[in-house]
PDBQT receptor file of N, H, CA, C and O in Angstrom, charges set to zero:
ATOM      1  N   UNK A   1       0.855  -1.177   0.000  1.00  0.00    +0.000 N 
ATOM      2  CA  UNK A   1       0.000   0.000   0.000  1.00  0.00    +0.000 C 
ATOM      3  C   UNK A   1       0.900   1.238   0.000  1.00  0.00    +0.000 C 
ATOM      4  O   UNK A   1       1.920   1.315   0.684  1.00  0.00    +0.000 OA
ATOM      5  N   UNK A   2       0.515   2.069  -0.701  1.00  0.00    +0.000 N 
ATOM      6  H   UNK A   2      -0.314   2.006  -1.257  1.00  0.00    +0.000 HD
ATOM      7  CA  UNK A   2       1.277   3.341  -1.096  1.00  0.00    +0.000 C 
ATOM      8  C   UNK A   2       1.174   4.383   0.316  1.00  0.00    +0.000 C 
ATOM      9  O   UNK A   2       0.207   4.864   0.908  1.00  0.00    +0.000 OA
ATOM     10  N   UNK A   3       2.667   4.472   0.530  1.00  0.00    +0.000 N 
ATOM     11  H   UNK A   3       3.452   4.082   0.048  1.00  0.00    +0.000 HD
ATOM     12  CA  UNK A   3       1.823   5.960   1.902  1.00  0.00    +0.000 C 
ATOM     13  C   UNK A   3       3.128   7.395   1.292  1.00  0.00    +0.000 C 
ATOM     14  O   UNK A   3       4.179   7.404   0.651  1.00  0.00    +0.000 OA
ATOM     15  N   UNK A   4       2.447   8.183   1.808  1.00  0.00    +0.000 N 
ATOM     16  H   UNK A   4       1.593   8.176   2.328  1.00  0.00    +0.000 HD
ATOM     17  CA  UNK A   4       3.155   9.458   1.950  1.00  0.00    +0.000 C 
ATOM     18  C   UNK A   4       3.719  10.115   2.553  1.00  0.00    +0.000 C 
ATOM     19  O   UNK A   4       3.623   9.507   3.618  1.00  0.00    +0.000 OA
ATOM     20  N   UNK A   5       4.319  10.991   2.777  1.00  0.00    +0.000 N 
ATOM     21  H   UNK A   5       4.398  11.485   1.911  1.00  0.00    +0.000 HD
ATOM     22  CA  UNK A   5       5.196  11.923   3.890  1.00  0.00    +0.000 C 
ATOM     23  C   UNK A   5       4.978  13.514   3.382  1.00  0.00    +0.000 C 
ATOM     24  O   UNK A   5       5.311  14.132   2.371  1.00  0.00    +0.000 OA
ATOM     25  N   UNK A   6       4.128  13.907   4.807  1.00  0.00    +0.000 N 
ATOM     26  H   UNK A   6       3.857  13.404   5.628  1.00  0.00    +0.000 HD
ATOM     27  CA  UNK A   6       3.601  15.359   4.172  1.00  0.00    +0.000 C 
ATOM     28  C   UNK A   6       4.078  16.071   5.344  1.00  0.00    +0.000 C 
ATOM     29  O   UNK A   6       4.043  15.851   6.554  1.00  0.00    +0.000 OA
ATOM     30  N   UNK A   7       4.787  17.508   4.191  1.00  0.00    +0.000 N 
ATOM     31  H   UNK A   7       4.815  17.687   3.207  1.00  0.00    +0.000 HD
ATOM     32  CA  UNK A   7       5.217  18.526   5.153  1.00  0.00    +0.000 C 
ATOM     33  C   UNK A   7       4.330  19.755   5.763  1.00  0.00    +0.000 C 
ATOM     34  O   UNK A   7       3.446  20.097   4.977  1.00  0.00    +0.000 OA
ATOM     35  N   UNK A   8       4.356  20.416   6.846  1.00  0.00    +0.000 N 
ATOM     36  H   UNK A   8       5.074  20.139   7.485  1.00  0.00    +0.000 HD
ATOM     37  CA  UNK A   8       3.457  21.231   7.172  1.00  0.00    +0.000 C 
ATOM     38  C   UNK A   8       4.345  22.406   7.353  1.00  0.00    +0.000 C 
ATOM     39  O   UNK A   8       5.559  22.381   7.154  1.00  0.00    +0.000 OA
ATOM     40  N   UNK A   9       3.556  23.596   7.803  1.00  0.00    +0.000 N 
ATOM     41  H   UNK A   9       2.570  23.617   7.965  1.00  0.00    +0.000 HD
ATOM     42  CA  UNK A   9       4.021  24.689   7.783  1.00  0.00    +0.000 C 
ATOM     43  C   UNK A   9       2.897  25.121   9.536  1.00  0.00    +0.000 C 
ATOM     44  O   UNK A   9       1.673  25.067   9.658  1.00  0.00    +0.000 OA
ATOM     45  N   UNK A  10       3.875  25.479  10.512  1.00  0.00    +0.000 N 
ATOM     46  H   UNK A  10       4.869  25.523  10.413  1.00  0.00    +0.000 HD
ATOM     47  CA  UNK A  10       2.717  25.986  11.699  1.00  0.00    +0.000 C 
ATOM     48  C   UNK A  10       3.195  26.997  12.396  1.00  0.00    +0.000 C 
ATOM     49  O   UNK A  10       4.036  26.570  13.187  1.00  0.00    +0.000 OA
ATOM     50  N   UNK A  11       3.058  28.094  12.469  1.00  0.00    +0.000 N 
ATOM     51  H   UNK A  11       2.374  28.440  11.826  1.00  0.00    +0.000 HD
ATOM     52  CA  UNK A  11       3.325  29.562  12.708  1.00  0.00    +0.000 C 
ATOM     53  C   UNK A  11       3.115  29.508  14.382  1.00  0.00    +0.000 C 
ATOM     54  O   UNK A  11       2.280  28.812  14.960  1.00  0.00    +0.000 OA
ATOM     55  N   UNK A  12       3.904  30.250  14.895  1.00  0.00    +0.000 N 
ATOM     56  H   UNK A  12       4.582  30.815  14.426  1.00  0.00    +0.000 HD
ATOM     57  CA  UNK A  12       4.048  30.773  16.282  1.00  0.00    +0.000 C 
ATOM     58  C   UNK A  12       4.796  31.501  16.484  1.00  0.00    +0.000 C 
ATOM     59  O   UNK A  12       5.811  31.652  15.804  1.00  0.00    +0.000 OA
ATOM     60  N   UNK A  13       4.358  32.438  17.926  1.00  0.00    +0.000 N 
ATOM     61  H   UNK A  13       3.533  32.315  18.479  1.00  0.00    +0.000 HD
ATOM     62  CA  UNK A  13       5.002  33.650  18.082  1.00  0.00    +0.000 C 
ATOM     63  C   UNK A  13       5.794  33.674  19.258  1.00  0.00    +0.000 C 
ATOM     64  O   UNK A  13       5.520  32.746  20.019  1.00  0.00    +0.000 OA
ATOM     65  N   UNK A  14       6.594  34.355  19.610  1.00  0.00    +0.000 N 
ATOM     66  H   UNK A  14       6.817  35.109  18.992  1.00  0.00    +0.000 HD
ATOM     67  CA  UNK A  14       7.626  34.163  20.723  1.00  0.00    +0.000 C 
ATOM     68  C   UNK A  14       7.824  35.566  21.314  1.00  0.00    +0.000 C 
ATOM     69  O   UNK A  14       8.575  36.087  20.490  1.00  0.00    +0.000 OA
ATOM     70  N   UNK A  15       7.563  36.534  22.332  1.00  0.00    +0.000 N 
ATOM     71  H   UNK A  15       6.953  36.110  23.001  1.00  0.00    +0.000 HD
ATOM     72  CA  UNK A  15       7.834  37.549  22.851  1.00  0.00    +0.000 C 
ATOM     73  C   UNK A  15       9.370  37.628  23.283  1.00  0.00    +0.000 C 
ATOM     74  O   UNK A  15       9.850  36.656  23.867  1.00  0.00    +0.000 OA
ATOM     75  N   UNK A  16      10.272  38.909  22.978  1.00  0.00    +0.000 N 
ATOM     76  H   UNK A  16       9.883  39.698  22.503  1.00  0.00    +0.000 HD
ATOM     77  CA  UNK A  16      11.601  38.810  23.373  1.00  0.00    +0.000 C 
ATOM     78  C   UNK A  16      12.118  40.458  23.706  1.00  0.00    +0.000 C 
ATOM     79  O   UNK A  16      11.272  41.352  23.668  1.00  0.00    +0.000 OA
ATOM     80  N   UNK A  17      13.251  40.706  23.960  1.00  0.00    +0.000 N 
ATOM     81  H   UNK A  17      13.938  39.980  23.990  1.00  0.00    +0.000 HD
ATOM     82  CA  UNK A  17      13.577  42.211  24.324  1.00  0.00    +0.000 C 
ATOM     83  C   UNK A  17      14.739  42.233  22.902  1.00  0.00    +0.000 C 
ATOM     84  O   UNK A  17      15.859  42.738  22.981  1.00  0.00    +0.000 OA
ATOM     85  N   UNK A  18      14.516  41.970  22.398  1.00  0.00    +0.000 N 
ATOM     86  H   UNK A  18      13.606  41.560  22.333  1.00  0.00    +0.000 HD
ATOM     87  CA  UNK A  18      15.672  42.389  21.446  1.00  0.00    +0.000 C 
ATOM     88  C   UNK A  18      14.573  42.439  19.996  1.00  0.00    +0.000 C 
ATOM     89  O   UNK A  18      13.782  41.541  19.709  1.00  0.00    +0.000 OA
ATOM     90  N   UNK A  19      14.778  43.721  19.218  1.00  0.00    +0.000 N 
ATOM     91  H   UNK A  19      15.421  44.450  19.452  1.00  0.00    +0.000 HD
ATOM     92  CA  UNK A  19      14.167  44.043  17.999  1.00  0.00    +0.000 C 
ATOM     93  C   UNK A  19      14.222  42.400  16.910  1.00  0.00    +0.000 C 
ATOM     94  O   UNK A  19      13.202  42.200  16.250  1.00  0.00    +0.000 OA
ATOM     95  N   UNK A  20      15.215  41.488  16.801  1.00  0.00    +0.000 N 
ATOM     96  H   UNK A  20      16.044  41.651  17.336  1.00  0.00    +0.000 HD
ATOM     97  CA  UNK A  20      15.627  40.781  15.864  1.00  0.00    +0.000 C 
ATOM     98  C   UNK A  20      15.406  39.489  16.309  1.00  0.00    +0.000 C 
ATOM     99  O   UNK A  20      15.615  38.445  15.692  1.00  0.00    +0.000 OA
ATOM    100  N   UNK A  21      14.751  39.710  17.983  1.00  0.00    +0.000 N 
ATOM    101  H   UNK A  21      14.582  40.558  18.485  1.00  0.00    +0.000 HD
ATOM    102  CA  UNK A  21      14.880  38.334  18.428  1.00  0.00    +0.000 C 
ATOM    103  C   UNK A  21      15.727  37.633  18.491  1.00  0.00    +0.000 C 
ATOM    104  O   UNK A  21      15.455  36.486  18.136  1.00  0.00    +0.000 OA
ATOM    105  N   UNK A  22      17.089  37.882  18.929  1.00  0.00    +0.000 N 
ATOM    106  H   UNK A  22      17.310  38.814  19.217  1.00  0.00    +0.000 HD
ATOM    107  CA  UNK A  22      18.478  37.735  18.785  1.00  0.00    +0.000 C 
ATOM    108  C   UNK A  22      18.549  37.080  20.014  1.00  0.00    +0.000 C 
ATOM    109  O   UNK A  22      19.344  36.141  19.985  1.00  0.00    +0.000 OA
ATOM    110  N   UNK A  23      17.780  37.319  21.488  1.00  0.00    +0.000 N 
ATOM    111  H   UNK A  23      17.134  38.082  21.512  1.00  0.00    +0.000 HD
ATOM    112  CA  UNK A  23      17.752  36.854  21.919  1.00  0.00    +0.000 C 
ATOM    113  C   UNK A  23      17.113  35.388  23.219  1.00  0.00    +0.000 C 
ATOM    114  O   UNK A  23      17.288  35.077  24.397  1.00  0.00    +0.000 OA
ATOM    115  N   UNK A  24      16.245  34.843  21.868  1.00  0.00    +0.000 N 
ATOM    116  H   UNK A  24      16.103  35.096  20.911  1.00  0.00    +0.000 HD
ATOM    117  CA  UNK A  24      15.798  33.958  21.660  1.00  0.00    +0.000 C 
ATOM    118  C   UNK A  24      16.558  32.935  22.071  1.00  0.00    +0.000 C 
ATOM    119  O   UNK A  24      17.651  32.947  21.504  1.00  0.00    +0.000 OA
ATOM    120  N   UNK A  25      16.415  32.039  22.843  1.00  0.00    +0.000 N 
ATOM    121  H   UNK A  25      15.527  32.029  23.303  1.00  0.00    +0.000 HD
ATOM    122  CA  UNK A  25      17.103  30.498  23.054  1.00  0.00    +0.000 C 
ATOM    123  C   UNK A  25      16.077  29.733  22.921  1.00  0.00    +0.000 C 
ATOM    124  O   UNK A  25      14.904  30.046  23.127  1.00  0.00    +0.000 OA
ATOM    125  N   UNK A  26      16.735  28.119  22.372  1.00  0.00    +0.000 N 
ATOM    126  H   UNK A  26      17.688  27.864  22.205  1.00  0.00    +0.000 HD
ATOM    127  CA  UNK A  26      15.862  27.165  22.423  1.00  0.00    +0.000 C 
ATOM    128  C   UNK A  26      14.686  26.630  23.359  1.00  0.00    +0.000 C 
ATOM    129  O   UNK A  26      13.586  26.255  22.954  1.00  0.00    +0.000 OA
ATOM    130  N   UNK A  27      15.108  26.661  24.652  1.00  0.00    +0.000 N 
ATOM    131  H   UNK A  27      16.002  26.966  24.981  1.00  0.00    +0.000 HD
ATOM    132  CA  UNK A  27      13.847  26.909  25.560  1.00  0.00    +0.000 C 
ATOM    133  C   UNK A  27      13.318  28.105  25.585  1.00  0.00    +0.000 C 
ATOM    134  O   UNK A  27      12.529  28.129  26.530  1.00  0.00    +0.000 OA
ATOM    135  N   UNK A  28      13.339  29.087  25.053  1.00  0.00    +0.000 N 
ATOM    136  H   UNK A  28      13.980  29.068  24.285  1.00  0.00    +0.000 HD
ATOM    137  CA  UNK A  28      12.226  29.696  24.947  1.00  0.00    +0.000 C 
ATOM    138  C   UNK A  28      11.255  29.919  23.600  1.00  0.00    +0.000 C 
ATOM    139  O   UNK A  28      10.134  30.427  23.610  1.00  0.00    +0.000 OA
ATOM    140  N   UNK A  29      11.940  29.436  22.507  1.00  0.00    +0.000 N 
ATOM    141  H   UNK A  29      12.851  29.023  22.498  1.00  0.00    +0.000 HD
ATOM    142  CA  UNK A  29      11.348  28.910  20.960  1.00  0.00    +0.000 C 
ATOM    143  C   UNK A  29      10.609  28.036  21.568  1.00  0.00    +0.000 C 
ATOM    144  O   UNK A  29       9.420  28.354  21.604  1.00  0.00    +0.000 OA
ATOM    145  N   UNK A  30      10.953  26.767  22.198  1.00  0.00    +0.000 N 
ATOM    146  H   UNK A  30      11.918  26.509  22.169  1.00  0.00    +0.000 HD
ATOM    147  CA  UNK A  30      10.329  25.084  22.816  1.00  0.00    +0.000 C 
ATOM    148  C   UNK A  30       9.065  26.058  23.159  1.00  0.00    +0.000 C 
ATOM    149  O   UNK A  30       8.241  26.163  22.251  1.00  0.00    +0.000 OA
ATOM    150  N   UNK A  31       8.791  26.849  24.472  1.00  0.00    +0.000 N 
ATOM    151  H   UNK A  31       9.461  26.764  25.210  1.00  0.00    +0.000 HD
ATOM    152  CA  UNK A  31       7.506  27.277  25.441  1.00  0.00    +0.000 C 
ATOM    153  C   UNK A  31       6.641  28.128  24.716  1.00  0.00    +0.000 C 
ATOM    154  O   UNK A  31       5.488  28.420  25.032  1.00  0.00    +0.000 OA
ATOM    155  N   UNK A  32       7.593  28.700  23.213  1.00  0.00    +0.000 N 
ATOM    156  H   UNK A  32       8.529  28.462  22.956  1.00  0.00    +0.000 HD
ATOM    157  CA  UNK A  32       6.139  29.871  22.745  1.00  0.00    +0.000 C 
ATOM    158  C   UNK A  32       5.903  28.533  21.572  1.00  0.00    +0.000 C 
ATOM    159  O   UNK A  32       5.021  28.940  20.816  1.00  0.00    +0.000 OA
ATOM    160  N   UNK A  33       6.219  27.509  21.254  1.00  0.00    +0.000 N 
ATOM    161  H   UNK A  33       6.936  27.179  21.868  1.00  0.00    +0.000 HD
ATOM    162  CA  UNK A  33       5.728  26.023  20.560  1.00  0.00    +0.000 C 
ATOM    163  C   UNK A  33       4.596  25.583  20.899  1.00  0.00    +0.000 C 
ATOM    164  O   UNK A  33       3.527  25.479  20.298  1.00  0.00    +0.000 OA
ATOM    165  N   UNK A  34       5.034  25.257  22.231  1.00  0.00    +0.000 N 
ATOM    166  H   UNK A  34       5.902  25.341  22.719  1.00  0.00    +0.000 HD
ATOM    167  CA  UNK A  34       3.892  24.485  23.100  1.00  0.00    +0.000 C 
ATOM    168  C   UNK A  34       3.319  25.036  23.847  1.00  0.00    +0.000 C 
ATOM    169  O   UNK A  34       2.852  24.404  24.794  1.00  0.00    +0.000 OA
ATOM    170  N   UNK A  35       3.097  26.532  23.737  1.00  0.00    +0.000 N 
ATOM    171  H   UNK A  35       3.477  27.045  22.967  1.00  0.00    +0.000 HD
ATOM    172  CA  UNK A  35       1.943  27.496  23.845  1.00  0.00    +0.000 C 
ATOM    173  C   UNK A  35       1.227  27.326  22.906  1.00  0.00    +0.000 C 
ATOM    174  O   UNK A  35       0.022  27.197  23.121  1.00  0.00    +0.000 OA
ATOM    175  N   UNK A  36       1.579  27.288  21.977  1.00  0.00    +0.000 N 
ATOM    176  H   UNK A  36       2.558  27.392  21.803  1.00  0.00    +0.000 HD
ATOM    177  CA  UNK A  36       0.795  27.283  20.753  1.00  0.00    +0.000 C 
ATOM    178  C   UNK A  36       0.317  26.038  20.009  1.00  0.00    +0.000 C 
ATOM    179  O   UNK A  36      -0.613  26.061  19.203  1.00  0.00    +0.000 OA
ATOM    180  N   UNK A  37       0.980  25.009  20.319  1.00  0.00    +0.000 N 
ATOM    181  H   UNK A  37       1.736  24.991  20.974  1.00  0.00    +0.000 HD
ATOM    182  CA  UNK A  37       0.046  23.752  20.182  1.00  0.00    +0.000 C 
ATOM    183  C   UNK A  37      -0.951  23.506  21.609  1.00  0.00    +0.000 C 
ATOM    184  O   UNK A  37      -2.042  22.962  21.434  1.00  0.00    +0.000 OA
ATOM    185  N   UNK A  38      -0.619  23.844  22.747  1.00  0.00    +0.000 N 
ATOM    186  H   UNK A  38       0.266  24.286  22.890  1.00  0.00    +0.000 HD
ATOM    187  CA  UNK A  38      -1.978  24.267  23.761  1.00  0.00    +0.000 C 
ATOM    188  C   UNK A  38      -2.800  24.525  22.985  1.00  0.00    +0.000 C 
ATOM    189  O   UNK A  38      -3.658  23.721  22.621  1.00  0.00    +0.000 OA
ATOM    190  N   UNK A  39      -2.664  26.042  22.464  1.00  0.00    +0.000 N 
ATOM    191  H   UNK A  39      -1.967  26.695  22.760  1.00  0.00    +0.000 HD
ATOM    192  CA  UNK A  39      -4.264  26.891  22.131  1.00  0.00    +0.000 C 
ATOM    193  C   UNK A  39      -4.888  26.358  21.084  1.00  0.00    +0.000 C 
ATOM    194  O   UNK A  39      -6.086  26.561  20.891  1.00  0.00    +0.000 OA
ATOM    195  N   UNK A  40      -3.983  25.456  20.122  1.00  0.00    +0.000 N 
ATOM    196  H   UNK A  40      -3.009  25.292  20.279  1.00  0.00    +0.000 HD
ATOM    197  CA  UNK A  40      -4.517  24.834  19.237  1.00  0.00    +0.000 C 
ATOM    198  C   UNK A  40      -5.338  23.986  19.449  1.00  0.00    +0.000 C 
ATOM    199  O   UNK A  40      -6.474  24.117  18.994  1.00  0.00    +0.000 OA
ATOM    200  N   UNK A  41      -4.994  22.947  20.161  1.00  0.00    +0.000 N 
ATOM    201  H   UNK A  41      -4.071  22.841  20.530  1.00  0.00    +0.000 HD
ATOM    202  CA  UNK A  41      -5.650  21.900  21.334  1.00  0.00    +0.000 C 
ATOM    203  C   UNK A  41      -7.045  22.308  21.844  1.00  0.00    +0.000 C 
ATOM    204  O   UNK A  41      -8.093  21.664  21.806  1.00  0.00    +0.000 OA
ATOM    205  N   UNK A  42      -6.774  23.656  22.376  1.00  0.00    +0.000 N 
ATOM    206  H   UNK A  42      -5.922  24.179  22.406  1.00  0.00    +0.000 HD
ATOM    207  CA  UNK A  42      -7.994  24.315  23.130  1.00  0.00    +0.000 C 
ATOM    208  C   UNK A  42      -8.903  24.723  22.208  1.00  0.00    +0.000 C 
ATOM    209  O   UNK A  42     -10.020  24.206  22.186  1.00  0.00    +0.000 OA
ATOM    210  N   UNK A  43      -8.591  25.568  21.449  1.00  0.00    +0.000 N 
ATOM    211  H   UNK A  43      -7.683  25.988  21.467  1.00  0.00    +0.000 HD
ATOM    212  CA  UNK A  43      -9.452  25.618  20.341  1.00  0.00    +0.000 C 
ATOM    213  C   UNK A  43     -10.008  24.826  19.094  1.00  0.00    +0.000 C 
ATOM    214  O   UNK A  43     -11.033  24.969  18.426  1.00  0.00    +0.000 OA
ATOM    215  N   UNK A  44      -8.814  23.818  19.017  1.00  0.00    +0.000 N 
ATOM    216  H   UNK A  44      -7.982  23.702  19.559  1.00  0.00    +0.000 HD
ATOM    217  CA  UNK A  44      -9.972  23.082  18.084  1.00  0.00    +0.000 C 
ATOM    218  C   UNK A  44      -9.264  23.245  16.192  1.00  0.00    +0.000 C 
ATOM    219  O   UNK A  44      -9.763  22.724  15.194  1.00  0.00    +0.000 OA
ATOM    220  N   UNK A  45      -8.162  24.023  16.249  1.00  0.00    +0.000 N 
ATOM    221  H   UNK A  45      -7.757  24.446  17.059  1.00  0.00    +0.000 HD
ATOM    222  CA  UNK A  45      -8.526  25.211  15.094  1.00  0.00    +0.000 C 
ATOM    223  C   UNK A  45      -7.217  24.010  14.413  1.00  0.00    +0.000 C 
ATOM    224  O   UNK A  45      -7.381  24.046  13.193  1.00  0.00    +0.000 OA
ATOM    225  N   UNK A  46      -6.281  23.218  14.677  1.00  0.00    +0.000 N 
ATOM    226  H   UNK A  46      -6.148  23.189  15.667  1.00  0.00    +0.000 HD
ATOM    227  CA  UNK A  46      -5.121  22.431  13.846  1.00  0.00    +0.000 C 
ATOM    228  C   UNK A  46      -5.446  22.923  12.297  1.00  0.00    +0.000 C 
ATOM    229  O   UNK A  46      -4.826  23.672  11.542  1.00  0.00    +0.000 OA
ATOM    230  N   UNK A  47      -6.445  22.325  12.175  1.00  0.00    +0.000 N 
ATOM    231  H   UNK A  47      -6.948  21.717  12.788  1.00  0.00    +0.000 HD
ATOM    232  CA  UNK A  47      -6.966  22.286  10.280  1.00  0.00    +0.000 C 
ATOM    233  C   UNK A  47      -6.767  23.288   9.599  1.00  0.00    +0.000 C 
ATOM    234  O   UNK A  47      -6.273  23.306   8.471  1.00  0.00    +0.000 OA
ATOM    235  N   UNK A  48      -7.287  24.564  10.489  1.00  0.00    +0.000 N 
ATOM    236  H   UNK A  48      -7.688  24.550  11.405  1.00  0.00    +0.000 HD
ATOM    237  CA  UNK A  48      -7.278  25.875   9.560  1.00  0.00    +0.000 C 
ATOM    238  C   UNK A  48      -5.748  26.624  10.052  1.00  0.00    +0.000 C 
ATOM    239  O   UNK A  48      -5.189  27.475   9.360  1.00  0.00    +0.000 OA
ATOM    240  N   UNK A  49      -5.303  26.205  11.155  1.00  0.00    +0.000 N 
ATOM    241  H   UNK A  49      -5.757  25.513  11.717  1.00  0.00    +0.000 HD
ATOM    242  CA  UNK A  49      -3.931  27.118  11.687  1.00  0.00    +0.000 C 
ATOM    243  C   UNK A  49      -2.612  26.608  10.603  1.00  0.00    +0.000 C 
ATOM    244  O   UNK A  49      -1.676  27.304  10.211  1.00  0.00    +0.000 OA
ATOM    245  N   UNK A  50      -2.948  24.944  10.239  1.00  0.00    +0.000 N 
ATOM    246  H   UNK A  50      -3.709  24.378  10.558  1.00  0.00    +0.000 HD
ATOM    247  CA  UNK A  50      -1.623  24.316   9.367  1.00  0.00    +0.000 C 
ATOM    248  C   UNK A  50      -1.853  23.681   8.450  1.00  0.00    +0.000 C 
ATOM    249  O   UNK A  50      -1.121  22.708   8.271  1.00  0.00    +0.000 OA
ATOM    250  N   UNK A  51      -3.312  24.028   7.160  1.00  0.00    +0.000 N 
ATOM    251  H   UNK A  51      -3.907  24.818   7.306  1.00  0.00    +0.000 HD
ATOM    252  CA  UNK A  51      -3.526  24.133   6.506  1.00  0.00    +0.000 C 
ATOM    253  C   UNK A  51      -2.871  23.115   5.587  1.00  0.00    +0.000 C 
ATOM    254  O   UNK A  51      -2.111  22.275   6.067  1.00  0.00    +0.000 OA
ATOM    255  N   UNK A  52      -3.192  23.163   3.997  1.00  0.00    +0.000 N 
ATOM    256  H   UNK A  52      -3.810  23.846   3.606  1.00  0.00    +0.000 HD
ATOM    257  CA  UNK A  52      -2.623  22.073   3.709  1.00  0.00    +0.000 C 
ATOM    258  C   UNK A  52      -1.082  21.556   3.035  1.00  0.00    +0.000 C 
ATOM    259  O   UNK A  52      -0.541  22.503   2.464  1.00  0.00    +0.000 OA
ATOM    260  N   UNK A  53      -0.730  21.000   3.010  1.00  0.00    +0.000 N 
ATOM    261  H   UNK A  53      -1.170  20.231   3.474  1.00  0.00    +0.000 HD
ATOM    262  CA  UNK A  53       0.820  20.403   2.695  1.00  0.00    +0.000 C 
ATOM    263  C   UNK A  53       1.707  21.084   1.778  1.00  0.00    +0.000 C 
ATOM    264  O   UNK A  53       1.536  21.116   0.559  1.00  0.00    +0.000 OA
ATOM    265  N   UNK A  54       2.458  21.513   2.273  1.00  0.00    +0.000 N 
ATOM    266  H   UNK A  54       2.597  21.487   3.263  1.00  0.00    +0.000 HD
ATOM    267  CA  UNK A  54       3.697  22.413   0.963  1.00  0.00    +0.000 C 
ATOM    268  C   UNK A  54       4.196  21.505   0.318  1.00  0.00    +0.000 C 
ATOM    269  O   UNK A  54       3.990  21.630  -0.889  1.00  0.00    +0.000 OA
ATOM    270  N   UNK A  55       4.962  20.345   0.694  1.00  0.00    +0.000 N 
ATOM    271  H   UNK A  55       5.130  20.244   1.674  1.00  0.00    +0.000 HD
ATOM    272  CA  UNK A  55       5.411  19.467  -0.194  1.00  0.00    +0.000 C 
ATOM    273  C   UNK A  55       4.851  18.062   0.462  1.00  0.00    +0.000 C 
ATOM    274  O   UNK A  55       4.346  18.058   1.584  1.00  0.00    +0.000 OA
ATOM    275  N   UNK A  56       4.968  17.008  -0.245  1.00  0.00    +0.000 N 
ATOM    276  H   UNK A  56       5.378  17.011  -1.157  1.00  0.00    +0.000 HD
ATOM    277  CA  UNK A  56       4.231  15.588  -0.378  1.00  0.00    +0.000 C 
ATOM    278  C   UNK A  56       5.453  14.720  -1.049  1.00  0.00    +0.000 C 
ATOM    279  O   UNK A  56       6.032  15.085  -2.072  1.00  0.00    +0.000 OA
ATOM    280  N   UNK A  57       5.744  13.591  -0.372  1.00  0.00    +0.000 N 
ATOM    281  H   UNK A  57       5.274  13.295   0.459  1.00  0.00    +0.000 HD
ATOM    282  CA  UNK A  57       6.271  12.506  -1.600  1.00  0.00    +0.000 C 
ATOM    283  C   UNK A  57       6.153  11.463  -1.204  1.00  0.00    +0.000 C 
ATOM    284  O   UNK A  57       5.864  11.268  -0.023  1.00  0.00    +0.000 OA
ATOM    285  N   UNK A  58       6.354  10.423  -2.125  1.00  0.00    +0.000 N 
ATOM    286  H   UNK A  58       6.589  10.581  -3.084  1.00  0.00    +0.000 HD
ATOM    287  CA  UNK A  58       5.801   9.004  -1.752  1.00  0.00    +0.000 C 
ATOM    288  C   UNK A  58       7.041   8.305  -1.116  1.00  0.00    +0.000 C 
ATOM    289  O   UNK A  58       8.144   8.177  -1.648  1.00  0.00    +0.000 OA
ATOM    290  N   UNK A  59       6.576   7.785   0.387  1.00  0.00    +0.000 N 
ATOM    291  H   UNK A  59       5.680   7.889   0.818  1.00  0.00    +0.000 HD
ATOM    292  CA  UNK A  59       7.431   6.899   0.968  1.00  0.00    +0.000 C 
ATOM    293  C   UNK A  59       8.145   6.138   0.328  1.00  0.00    +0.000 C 
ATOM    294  O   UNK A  59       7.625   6.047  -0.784  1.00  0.00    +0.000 OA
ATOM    295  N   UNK A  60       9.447   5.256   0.392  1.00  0.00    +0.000 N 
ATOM    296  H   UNK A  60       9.870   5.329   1.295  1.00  0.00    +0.000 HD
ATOM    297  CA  UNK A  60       9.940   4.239   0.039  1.00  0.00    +0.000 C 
ATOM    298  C   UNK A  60       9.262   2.873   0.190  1.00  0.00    +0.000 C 
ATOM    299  O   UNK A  60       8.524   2.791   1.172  1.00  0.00    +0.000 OA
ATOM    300  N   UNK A  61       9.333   2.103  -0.356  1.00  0.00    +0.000 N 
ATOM    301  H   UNK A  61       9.932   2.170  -1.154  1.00  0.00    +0.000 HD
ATOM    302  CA  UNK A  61       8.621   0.928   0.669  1.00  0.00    +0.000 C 
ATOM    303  C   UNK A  61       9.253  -0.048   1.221  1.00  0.00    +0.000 C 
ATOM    304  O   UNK A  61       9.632  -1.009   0.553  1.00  0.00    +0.000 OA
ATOM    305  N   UNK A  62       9.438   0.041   2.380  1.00  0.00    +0.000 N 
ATOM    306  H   UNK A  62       9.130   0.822   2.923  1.00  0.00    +0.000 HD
ATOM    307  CA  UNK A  62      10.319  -1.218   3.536  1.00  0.00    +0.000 C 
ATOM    308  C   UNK A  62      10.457  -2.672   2.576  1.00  0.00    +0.000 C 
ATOM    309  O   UNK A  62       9.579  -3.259   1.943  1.00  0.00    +0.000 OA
ATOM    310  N   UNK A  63      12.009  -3.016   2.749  1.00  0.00    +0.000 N 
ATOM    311  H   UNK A  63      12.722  -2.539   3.263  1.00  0.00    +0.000 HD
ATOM    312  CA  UNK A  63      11.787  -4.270   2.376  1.00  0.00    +0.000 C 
ATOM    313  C   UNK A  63      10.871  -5.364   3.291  1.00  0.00    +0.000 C 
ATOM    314  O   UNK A  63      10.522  -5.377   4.471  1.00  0.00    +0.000 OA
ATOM    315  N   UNK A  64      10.657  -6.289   2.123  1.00  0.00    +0.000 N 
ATOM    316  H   UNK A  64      10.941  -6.279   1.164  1.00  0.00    +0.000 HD
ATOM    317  CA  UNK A  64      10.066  -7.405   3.185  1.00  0.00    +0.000 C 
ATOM    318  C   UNK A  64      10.609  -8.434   3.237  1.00  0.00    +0.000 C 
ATOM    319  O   UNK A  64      10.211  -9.304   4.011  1.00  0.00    +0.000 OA
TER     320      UNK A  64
């Protein structure tokens, strides 16, 4: 059976003191993430927030 591998695109925002966000670290990219898959959660909204697939291609298929 044929499967696929689809890429998404999911936007979030991150509050910081620096104009460029320069000073941004990975735990704090990680908490404005999973803020935002929260509200997604809460609201309901996945479908319309990450919309549909920029790129698509067909899996390999596992030997057997």
């Amino acid at each position: 059976m044929a499967r696929y591998n689809h890429a998404f695109t999911i936007a979030f925002s991150a509050v910081s003191s620096d104009a460029k966000g320069e000073d941004l670290d990975p735990g704090a990219l990680k908490a404005a993430l999973q803020a935002r898959i929260a509200e997604l959660d809460r609201e309901d909204t996945w479908i319309e927030a990450v919309g549909p697939p920029f790129d698509s291609y067909l899996e390999p298929e596992e030997p057997s």
